[in-house]
C-alpha positions as CSV (number, residue, x, y, z in Angstrom):
1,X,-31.4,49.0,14.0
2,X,-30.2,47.3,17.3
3,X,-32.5,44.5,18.4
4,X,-34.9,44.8,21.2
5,X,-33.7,44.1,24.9
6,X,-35.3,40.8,25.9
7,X,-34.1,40.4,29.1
8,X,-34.9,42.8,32.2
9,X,-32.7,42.1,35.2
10,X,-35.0,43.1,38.4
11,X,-33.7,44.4,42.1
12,X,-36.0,45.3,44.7
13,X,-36.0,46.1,48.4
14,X,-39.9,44.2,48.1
15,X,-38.9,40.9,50.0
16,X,-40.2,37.5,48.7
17,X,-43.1,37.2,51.9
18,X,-45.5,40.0,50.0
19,X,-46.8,39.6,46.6
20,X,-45.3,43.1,45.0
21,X,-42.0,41.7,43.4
22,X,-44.3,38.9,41.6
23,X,-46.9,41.9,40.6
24,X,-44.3,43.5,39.2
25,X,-43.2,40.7,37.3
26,X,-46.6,39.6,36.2
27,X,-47.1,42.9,34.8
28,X,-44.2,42.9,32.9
29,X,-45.3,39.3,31.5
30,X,-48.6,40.7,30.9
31,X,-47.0,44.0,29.2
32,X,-43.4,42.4,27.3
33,X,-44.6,38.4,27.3
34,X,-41.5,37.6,25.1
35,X,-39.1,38.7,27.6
36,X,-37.2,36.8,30.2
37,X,-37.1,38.4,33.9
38,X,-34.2,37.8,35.8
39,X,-34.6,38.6,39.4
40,X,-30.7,39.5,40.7
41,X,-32.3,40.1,44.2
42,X,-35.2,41.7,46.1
43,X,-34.0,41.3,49.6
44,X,-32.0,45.1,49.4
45,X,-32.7,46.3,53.2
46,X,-35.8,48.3,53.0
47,X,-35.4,51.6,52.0
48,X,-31.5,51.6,51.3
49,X,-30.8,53.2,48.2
50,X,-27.1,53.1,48.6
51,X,-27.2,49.2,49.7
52,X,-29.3,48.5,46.7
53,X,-26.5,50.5,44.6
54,X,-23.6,48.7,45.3
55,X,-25.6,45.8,44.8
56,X,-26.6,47.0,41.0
57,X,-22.9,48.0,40.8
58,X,-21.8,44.2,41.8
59,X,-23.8,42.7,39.5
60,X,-23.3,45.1,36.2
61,X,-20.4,43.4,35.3
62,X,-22.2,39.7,34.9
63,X,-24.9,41.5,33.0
64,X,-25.4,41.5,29.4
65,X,-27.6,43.8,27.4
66,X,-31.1,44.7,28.8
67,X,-33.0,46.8,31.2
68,X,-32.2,46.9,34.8
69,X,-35.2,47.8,36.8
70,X,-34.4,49.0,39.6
71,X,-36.9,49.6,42.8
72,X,-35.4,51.1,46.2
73,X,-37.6,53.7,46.5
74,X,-38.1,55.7,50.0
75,X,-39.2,58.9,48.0
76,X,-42.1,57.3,45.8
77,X,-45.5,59.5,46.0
78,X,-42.9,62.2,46.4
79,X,-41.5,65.2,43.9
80,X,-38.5,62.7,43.1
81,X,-38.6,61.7,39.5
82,X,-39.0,58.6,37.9
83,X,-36.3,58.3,35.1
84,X,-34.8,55.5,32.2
85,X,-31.2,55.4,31.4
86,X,-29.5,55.1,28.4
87,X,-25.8,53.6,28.1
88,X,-24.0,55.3,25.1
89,X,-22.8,52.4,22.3
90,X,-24.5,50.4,20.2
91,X,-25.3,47.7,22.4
92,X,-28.9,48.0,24.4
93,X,-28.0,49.2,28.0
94,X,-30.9,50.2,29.3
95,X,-31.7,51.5,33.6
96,X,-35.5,52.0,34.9
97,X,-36.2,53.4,38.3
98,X,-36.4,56.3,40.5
99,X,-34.0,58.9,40.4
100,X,-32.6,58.9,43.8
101,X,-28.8,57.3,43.1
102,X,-29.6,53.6,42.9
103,X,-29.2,53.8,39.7
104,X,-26.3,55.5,38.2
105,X,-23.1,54.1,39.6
106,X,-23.8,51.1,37.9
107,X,-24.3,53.1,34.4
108,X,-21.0,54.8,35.1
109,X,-19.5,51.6,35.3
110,X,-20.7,50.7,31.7
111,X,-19.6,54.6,30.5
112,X,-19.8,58.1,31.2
113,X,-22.0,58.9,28.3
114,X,-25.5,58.7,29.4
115,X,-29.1,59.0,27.8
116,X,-31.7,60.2,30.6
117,X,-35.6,60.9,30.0
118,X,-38.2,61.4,32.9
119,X,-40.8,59.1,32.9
120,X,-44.3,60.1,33.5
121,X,-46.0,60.4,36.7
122,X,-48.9,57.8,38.0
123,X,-52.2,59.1,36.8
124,X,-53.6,60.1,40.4
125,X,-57.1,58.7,38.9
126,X,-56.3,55.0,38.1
127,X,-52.9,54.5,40.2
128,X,-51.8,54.1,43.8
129,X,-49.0,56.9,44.9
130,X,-47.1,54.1,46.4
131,X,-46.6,51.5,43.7
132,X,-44.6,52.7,41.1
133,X,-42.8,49.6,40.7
134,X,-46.0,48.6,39.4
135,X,-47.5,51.6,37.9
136,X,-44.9,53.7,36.4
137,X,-41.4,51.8,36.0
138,X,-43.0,47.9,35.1
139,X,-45.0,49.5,32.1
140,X,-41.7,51.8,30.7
141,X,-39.6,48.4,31.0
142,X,-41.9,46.5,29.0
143,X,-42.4,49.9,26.4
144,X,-38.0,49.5,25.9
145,X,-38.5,45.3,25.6
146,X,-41.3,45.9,22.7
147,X,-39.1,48.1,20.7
148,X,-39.6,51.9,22.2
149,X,-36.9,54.5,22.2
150,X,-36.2,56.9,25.4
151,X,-37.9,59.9,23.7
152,X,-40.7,57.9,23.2
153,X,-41.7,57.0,26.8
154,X,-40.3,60.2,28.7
155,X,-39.6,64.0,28.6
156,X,-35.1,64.5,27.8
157,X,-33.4,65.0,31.0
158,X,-29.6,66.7,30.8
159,X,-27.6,63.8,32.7
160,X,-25.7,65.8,35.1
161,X,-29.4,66.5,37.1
162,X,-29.5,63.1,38.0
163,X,-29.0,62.5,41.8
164,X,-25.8,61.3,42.7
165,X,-25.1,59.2,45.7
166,X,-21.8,60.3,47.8
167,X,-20.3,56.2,48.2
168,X,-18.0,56.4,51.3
169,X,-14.4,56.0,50.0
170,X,-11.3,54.8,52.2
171,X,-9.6,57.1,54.6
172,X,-5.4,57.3,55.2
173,X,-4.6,58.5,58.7
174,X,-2.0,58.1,61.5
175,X,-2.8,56.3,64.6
176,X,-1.7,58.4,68.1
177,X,1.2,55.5,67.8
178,X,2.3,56.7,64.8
179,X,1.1,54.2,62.5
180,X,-0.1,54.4,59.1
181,X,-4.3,53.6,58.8
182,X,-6.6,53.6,56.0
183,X,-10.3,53.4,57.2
184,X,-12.6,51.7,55.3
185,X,-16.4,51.3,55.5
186,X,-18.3,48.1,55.8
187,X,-20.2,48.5,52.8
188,X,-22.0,45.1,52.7
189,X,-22.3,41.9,55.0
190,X,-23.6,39.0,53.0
191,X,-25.0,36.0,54.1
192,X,-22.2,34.5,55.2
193,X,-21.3,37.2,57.6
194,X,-18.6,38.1,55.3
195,X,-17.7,42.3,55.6
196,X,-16.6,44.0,52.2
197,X,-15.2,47.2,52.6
198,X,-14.7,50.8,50.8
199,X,-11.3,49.4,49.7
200,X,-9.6,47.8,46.8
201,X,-6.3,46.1,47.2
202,X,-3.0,48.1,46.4
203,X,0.5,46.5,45.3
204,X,1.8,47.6,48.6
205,X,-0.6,46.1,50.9
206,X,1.1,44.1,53.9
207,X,0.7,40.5,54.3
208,X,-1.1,40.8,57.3
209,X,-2.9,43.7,59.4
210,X,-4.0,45.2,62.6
211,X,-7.5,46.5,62.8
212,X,-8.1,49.2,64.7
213,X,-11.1,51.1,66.1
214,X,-12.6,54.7,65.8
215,X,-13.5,57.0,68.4
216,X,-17.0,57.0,69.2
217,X,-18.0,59.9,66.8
218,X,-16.7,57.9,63.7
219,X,-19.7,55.3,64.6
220,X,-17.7,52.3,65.2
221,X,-17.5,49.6,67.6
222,X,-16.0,50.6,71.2
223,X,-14.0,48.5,73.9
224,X,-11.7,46.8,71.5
225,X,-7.9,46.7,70.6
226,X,-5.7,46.1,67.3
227,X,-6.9,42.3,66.4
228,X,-4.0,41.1,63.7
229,X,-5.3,39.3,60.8
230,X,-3.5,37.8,58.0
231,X,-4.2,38.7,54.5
232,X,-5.1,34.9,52.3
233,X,-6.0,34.4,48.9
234,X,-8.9,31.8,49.6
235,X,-10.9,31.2,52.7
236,X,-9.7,27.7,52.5
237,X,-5.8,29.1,53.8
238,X,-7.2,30.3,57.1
239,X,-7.9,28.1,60.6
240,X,-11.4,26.9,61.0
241,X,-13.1,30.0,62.8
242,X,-9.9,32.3,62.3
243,X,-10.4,35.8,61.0
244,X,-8.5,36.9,57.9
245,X,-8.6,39.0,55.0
246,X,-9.4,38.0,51.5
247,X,-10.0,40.2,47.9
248,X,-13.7,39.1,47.7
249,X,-15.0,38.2,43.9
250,X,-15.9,41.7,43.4
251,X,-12.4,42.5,43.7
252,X,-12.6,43.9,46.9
253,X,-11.2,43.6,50.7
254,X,-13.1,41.2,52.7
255,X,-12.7,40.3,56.4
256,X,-13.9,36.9,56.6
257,X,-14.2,34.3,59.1
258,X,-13.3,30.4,57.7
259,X,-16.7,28.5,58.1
260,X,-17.7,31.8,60.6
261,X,-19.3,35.1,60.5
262,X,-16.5,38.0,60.5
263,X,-19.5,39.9,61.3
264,X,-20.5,38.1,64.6
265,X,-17.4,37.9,65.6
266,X,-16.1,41.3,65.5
267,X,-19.4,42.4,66.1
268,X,-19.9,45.3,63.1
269,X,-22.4,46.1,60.4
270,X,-23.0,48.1,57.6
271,X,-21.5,51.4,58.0
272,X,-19.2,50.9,60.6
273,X,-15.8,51.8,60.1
274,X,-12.6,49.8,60.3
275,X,-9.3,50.5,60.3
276,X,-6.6,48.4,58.5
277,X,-3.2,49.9,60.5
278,X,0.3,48.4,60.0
279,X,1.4,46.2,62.9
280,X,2.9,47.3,65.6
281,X,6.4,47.7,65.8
């Protein structure tokens, strides 16, 4: 028999300035004391399942086995189901949290083959509607760290009714010059100002591009032209405050801004669109 998960890796939209992400994780103290929390975040923006997603799906790699509990969670008090994922194998790969899409394109990364039960729902007499973090998805953790199967803490779910977010993926277009363009989403700024977009890098990627602009029904920003940037391996190969273009360490495309925000500087955010074009002739 596979040994219990002892660690539970915990990501929340709650913030640090209220007290629910340590409630949470006093109850799961209180419910599992032998196991070891491992907060990977709980600044998500509030309310932004797919934010909180890609930020599950970033970190599943680093993970080893365990229970991610997982709380982004517009819908709770709602009819939207409170589940716990399974990973197929025999190591313990376990997911926690509502069923809304935060949670499965991180599974998928792990494997296809998926294990789902729905969890329970608050008993309207002793809990709140609005705290199933506490209530409802802290106690099924601890259930999984103490040795219980799926079966035993939910009702069998068939996988394929789990809600699936639509990520954005990139675009290939033609500019009205003629150029080749693949649009990418911003799909994450990080502290540093640093953009990461919908995009992976391909064997055939120039050494440098221009980045171009959509019309104002593709929600991007307006009153700029192509801006060249040069394609580096390391941050330390651009100017100070020059804008280039990097593979970030989640192996993705990255305009980035050497000690510099790419974000203040080409003034975008999260779900903008950006257009990597070849340079002009």
């Amino acid at each position: 028999m596979p040994p219990r998960p002892d660690t539970v890796f915990f990501l929340s939209d709650y913030g640090t300035r209220d007290e629910f992400a340590g409630v949470v994780r006093a109850v799961l103290r209180r419910l599992a004391p032998a196991a070891t929390v491992i907060d990977l975040t709980h600044e998500v923006p509030p309310f932004d399942v797919a934010a909180g997603a890609r930020a599950l799906a970033r970190s599943i790699p680093h993970l080893g086995d365990g229970v991610v509990l997982g709380v982004v969670d517009p819908g709770v008090g709602s009819t939207r189901r409170g589940v716990a994922l399974r990973v197929a194998g025999e190591r313990q790969r376990f997911f926690v949290g509502p069923d809304n899409g935060l949670l499965l394109p991180a599974a998928e990364l792990i494997d296809t083959e998926i294990e789902a039960v729905e969890l329970p729902a608050p008993d309207p007499m002793q809990d709140a509607a609005t705290f199933d973090g506490r209530d409802v998805f802290a106690p099924a953790v601890a259930s999984l760290c103490n040795g219980a199967t799926l079966d035993d803490i939910g009702t069998t779910l068939v996988p394929s009714s789990l809600v699936r977010l639509l990520l954005p993926l990139p675009k290939h277009a033609t500019l009205a010059d003629g150029r080749a363009v693949r649009w990418c989403q911003v799909g994450w700024v990080d502290r540093f100002g640093n953009l990461q977009l919908s995009a992976a890098p391909t064997d055939e990627d120039p050494d440098a591009f221009a980045l171009a602009w959509a019309d104002d029904d593709q929600n991007a920003p307006r009153g700029m032209t192509d801006r060249m940037v040069r394609r580096v391996d390391a941050f330390a190969d651009l100017r100070p405050g020059e804008l280039g273009m990097i593979v970030d360490a989640n192996g993705r495309l990255a305009l980035v801004v050497r000690e510099g925000s790419a974000a203040e500087q080409l003034g975008v955010g999260t779900g903008q669109l950006v257009g990597l074009a070849e340079l002009p002739a």
